[in-house]
TORKEVO-500185 format. One line per 5 residues: their letters; for each residue x, y, z of C-alpha. Coordinates in Angstrom, 2 decimals. Each point is the difference from the previous one (the first is absolute). Layout:
N
a> X Y Z ~ ...
This chain:
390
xxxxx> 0.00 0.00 0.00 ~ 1.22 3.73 -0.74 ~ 2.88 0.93 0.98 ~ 0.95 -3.50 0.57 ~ -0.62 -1.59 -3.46
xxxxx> 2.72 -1.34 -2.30 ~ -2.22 -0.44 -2.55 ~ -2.98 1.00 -1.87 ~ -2.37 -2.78 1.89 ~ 0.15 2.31 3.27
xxxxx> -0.85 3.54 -2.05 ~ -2.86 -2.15 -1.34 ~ -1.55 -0.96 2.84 ~ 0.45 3.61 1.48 ~ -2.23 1.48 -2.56
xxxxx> -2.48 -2.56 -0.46 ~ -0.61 0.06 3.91 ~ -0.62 3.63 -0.16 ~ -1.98 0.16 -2.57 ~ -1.99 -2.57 1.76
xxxxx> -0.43 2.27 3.01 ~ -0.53 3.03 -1.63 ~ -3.27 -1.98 -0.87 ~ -1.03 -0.78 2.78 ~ 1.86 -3.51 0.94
xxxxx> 1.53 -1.11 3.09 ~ 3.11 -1.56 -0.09 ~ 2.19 -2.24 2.16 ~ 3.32 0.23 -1.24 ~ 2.22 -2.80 0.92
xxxxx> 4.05 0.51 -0.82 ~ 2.77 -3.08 1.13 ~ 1.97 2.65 1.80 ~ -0.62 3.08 2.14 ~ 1.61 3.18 -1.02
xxxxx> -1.69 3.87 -0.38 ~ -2.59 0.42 -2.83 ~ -0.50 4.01 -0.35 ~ -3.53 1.04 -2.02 ~ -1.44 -3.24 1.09
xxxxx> -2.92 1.20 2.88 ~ -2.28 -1.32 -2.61 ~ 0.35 -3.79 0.52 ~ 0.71 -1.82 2.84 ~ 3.39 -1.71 -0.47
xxxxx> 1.29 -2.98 1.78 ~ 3.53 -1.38 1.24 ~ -0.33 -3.82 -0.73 ~ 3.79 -0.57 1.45 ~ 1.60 2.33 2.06
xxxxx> 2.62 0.31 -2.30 ~ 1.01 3.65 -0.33 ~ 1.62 1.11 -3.30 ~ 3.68 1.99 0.20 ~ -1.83 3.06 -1.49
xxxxx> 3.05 1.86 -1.00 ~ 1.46 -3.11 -1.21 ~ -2.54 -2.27 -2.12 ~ 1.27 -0.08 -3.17 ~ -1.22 -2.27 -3.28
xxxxx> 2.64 -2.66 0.53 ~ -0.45 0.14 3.59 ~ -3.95 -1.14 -0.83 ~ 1.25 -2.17 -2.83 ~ 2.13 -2.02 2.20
xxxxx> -2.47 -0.64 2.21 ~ -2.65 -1.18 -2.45 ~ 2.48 -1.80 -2.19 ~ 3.04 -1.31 1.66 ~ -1.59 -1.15 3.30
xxxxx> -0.88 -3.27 0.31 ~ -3.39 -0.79 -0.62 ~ -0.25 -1.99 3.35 ~ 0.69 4.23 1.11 ~ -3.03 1.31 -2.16
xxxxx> -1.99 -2.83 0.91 ~ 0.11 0.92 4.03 ~ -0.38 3.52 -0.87 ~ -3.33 -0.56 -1.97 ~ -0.75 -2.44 3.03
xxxxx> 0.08 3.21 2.47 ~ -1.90 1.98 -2.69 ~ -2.44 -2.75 -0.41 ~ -0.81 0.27 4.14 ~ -0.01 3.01 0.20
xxxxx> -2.75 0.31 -2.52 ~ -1.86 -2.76 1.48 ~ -0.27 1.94 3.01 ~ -1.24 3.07 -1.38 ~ -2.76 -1.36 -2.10
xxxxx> -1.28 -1.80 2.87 ~ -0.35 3.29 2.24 ~ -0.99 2.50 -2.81 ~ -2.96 -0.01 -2.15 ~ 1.17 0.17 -4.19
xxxxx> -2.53 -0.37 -3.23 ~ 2.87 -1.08 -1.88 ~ 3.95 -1.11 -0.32 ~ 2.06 1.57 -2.85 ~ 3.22 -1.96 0.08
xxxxx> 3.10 1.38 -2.17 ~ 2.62 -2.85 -2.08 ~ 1.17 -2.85 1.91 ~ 1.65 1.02 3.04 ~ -3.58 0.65 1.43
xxxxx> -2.23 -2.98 -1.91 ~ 0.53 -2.43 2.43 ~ -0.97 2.85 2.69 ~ -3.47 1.20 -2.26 ~ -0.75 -4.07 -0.11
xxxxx> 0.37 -0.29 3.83 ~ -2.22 2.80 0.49 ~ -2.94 -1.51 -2.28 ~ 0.44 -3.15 1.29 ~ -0.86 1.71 3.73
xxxxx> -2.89 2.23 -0.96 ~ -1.60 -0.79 -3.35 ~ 0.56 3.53 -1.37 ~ 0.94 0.42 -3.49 ~ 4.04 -0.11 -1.29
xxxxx> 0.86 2.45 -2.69 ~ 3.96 -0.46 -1.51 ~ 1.28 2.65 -1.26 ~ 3.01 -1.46 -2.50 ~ 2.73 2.72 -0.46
xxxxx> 2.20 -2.97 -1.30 ~ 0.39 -3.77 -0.17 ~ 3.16 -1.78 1.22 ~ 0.24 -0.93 -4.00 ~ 0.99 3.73 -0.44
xxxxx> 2.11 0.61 2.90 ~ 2.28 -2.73 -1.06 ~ -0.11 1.30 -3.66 ~ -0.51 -3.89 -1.40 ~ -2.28 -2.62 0.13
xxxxx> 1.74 -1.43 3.10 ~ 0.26 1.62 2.57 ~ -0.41 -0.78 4.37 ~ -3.04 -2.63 -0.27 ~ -0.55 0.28 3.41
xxxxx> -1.08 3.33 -0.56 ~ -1.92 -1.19 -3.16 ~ -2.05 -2.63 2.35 ~ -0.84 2.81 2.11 ~ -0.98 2.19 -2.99
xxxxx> -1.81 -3.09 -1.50 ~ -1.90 -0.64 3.64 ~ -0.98 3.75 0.34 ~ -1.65 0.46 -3.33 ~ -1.81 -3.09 0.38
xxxxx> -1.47 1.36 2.93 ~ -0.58 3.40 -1.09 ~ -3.72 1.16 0.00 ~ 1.67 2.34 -3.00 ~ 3.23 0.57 -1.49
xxxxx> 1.45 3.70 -0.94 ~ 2.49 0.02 -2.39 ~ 1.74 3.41 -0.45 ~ 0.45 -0.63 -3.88 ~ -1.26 -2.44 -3.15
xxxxx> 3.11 -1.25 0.06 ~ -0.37 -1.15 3.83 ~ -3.28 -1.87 -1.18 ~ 1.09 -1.51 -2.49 ~ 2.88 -2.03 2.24
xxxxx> -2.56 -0.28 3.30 ~ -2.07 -2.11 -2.83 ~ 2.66 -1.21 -1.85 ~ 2.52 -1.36 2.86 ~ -2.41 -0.60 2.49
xxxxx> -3.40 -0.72 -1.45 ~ -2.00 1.66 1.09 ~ -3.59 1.10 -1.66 ~ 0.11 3.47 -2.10 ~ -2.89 1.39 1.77
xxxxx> 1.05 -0.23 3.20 ~ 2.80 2.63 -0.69 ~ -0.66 3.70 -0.40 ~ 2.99 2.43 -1.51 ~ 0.39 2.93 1.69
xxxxx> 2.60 2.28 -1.22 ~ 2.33 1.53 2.67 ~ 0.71 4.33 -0.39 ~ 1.49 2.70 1.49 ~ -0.77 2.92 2.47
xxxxx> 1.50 3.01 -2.29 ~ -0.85 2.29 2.82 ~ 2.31 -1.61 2.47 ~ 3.10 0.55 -2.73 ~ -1.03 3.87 0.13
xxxxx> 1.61 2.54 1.87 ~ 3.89 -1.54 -0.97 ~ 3.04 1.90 -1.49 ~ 2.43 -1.73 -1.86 ~ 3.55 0.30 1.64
xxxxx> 2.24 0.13 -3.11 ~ 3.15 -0.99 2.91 ~ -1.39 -3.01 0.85 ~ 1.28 -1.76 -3.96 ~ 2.71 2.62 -0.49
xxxxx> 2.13 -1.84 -2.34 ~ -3.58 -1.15 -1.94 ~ -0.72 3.56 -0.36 ~ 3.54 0.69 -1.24 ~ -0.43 -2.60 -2.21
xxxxx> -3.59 1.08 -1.31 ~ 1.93 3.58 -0.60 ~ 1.94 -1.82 -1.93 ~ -2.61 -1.64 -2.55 ~ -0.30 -2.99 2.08
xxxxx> -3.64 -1.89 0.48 ~ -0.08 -1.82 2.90 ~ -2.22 -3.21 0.20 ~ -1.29 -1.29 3.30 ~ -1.82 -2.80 1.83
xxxxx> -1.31 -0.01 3.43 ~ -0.56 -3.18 2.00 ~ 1.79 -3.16 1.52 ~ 2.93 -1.10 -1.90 ~ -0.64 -3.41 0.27
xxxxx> -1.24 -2.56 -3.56 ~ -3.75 1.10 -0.22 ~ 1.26 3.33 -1.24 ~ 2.04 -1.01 -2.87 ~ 2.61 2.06 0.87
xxxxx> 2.96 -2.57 -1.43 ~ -2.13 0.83 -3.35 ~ 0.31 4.16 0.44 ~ 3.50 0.15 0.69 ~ 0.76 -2.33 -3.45
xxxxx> -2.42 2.47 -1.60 ~ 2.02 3.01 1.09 ~ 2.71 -2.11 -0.70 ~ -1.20 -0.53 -3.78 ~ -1.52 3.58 -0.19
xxxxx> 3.32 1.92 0.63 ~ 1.75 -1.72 -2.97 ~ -2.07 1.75 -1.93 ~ -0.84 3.26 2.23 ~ 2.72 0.99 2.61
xxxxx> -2.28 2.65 1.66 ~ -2.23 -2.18 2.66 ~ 0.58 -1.22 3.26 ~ -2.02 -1.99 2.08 ~ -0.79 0.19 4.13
xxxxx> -1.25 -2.70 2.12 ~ -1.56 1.49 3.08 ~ -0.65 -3.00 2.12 ~ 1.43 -3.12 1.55 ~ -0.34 -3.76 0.20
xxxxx> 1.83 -3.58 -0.68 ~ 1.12 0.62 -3.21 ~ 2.18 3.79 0.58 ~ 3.61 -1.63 0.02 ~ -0.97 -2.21 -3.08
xxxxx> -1.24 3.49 -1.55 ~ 3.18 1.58 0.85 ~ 2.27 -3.03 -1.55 ~ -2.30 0.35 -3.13 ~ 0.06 3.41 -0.81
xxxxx> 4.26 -0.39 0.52 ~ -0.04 -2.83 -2.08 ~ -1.65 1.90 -2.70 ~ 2.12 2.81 0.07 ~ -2.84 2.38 0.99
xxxxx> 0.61 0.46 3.92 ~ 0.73 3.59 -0.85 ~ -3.47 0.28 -1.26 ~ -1.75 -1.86 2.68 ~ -0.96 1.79 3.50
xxxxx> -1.22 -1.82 3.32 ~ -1.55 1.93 2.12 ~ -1.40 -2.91 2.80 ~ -2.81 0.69 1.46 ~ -1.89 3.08 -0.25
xxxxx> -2.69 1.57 2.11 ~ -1.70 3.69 0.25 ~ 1.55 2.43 -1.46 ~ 3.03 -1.42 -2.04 ~ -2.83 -2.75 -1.05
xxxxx> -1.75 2.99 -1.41 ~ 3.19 1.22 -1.35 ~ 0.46 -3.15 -2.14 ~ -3.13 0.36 -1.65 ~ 0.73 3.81 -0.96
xxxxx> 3.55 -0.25 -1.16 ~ -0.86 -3.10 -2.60 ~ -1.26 0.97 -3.71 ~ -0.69 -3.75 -0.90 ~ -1.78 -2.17 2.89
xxxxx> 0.33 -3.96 -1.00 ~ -2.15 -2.73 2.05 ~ 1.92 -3.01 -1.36 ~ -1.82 -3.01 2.22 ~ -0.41 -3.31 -1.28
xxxxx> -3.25 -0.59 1.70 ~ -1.73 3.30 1.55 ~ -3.20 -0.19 1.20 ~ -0.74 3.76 0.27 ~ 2.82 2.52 0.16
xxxxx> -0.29 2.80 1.75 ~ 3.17 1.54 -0.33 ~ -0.79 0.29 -3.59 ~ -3.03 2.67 0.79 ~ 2.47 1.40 2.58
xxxxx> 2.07 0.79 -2.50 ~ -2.50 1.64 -2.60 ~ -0.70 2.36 2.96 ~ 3.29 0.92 -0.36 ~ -0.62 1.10 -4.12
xxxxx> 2.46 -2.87 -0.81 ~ -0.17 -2.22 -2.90 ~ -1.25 -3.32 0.44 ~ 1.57 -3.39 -1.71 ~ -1.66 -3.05 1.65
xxxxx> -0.01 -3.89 -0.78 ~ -3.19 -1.74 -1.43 ~ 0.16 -2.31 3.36 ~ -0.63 3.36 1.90 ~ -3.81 0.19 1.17
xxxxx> 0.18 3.72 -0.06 ~ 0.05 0.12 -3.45 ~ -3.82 -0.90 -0.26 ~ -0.86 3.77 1.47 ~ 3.00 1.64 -1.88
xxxxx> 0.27 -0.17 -3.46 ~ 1.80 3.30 -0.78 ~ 3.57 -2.18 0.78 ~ 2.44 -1.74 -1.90 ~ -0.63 -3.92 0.58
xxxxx> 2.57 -2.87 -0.46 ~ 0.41 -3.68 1.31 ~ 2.90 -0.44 2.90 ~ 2.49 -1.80 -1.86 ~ -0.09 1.80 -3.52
xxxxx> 2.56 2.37 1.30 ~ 0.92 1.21 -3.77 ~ -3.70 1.23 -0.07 ~ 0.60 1.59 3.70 ~ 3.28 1.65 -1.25
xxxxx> -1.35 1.35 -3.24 ~ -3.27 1.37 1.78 ~ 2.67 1.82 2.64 ~ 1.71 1.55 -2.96 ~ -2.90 0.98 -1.66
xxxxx> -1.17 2.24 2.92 ~ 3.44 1.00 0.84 ~ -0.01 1.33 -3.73 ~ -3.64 1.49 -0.80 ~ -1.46 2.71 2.29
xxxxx> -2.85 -0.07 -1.84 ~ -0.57 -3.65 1.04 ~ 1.21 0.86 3.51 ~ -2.31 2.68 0.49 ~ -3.21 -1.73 -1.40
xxxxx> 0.22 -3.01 2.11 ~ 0.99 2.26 3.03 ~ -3.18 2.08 -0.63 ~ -2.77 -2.83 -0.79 ~ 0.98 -2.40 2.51
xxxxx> -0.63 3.07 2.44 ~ -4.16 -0.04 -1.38 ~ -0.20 -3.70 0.51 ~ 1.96 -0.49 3.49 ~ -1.99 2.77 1.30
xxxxx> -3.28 -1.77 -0.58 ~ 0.66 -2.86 2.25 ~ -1.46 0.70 3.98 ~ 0.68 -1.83 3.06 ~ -3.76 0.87 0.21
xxxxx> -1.03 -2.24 -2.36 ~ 1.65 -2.83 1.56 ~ -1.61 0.38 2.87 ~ -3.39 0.15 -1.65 ~ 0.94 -3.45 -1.32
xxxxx> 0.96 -1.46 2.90 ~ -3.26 0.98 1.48 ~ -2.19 -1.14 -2.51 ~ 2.12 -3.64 0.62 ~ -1.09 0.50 3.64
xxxxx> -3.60 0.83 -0.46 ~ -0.37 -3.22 -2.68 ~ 1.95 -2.16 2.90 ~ -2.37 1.00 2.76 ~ -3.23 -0.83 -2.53
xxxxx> 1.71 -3.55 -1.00 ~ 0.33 1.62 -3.62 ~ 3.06 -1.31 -1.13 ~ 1.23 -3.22 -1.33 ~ 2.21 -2.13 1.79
């Protein structure tokens, strides 16, 4: 949860909750850890472990490590607490309905049906088939996944392209899954002024004729990053003016690093580990080409993030953001000489620049946390009339 979040699952579930109470809706929060949530008097939110989080040190490996590199035996005793702790609270408290989020709370939303009968909405921000950016990945975590749907009184998915694996991978029956599009709060990213110190030798650099390309996220496989940096790679033989920044971290920085050394373009390449606030901000307004490079992602919403920003937007075809954004340049992950001749085409035309900067602005603008929320309470409102299909 904000300013916690390492990711875009916690922004999403900020805004959605919100919206939720700005109509009316009371909600029972509950977070694995305990730690200070400012702008949050409008839910109730709960400590399920009294674990507190280092708040001027929780960075995105930090929260990688613990969700990748700890044994599962680890996760498995933490979602044990979680689990209890929920059990608890639905027993005291009164609820119409539980809204479970991806598979660290399933088995928690299953308990909680299993105790009082009440409906279980989850909400699928992504499966565990594109975390691990393959068609393997933990299936421990896939059993859970597989066990949570099942018993799902209705499935959100925050893209097609998350349908179409839920049914696909797991089986499970079209019309129990509803797609509701994630967006962004464009008044929360007012009131900002670009520091032109905090990318210095960018700035130089864009002085200098330089466009600088940028992603924003984990640096781990789902993003396709090993893709980008060949890209750049491939791109700069041709075009000597763009450089690329990472702002992020994850599993896969040192094997970035070697890459980009290997290929000759380390001078080209800039790590910035993990941003938040103000130099995350930053990012966004010192890049001229913004590139969401996942192999699998279900949403994206770095991508809108981005368009706030009036940056160009180059995004793969397995990116679910693309079905509300068309006014972007679209590739698949691993045809980097597609990716490299899109960057240079940019990098080359304002007049291409500036057109997708300018439409993408009409169509991200149109999308409203609002609207979520109105869907997610018409899913309630069929629940509690025994509307919807299992």
């Amino acid at each position: 949860m904000p300013p916690h979040n390492s990711g875009g699952l916690g922004v999403a579930c900020y805004y959605i909750a919100r919206a939720l109470a700005r109509k009316g809706v009371s909600i029972d929060f509950v977070l694995p850890y305990s730690a200070h949530h400012p702008n949050t008097e409008w839910m109730n939110i709960h400590a399920a472990v009294p674990v507190k989080v280092i708040e001027d040190n929780l960075d995105e490996r930090n929260v990688m490590t613990l969700a990748y590199s700890s044994s599962y035996s680890e996760i498995h005793h933490l979602q044990e607490r979680y689990i209890s702790y929920v059990e608890n609270l639905v027993r005291r408290e009164h609820f119409d309905v539980i809204h479970a989020h991806d598979w660290l709370t399933m088995r928690a939303g299953v308990r909680a049906k299993q105790l009082t009968g009440l409906p279980l909405v989850v909400h699928v921000h992504a499966t565990e088939f594109d975390r691990s950016g393959s068609q393997a990945g933990n299936p421990l975590i896939h059993e859970i996944e597989y066990q949570g749907l099942v018993m799902a009184d209705r499935i959100i998915a925050v893209s097609q392209v998350t349908k179409d694996i839920i049914i696909e991978k797991y089986g499970i029956p079209a019309d129990k899954i509803e797609v509701m599009h994630n967006a962004i709060d464009p008044v929360s990213l007012e009131g900002y002024n670009y520091d032109h110190q905090t990318y210095r030798y960018l700035e130089h650099l864009r002085n200098e004729g330089y466009t600088v390309v940028s992603t924003v996220g984990r640096l781990t496989v789902q993003k396709g990053l090993v893709q980008l940096v060949r890209a750049l790679a491939r791109a700069s033989e041709r075009y000597d003016k763009l450089v690329l920044l990472l702002a992020g971290d994850g599993e896969q920085r040192d094997e970035l690093l070697r890459l980009t050394a290997d290929l000759g373009i380390s001078d080209k390449v800039f790590f910035t580990g993990f941003v938040r606030g103000k130099k995350w901000r930053d990012t966004y307004s010192v890049s001229d080409i913004f590139v969401m490079s996942s192999v699998s992602e279900p949403f994206g919403i770095t991508a809108l993030e981005a368009a706030h920003h009036d940056t160009a937007l180059i995004i793969t075809r397995q990116s679910g953001v693309g079905e509300v954004l068309s006014s972007v340049l679209r590739y698949d992950f691993w045809d980097t000489d597609r990716l490299a001749d899109q960057m240079i085409a940019i990098a080359t035309s304002e007049a291409l620049s500036s057109t997708l900067r300018e439409e993408v602005r009409h169509e991200y603008t149109r999308l409203s946390w609002r609207d979520v929320a109105d869907a997610c309470l018409r899913v309630y409102d069929r629940l509690a009339k025994s509307e919807v299909v299992v």
